[in-house]
N, C-alpha and C positions, 0 to 999 in steps of 0.2 A: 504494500500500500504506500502511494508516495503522497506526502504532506506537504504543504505552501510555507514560505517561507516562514510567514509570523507561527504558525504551529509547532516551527523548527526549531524557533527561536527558544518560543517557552518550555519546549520538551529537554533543549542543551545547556539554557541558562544564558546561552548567548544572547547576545545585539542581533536581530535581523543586519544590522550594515555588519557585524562582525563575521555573519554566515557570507552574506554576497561576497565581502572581500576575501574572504579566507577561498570565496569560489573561483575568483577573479586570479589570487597567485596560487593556485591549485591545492590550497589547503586540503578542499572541502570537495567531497563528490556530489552531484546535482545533476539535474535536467536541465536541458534551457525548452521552454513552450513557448509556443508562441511564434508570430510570424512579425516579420521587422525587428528593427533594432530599440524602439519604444513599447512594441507589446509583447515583448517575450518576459516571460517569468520563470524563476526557479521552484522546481521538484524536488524534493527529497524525502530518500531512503530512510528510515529511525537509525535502522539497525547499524545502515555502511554509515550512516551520518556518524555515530555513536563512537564508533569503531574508529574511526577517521580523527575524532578527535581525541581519544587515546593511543591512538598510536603518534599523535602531534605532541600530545603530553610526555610520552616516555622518551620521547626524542629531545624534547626539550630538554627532559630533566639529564639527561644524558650529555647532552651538547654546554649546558650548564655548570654541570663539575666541575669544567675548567675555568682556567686560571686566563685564557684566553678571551679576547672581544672581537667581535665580528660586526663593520660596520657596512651598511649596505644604504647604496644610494642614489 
């Protein structure tokens, strides 16, 4: 079953802008609907949703250990 963004939001605890950009630098898996560049909307999965952002978590927390900074821009 795929769910609309704002149902994604309150299922993850995320921002809705924090799911579309997490979608936009490939955080996040999603659908795009819709036809044109104004009326497309994003789909999503609970489950890969879920999953996607724990496996962004453990990477985090992995990439975090270090003593290193990583600036990007």
């Amino acid at each position: 079953m795929l769910i609309c963004t704002k149902k994604a939001a309150e299922l993850t605890g995320l921002s809705a802008y924090e799911l579309r950009h997490g979608f936009k630098q490939g955080l996040y898996p999603a659908l795009e609907v819709g036809r044109g560049s104004r009326r497309k909307s994003l789909r999503w999965d609970p489950e890969i949703l879920q999953q996607a952002i724990r496996d962004a978590m453990c990477t985090r927390k992995a990439v975090g250990d270090q003593d290193d900074f990583v600036f990007r821009r």
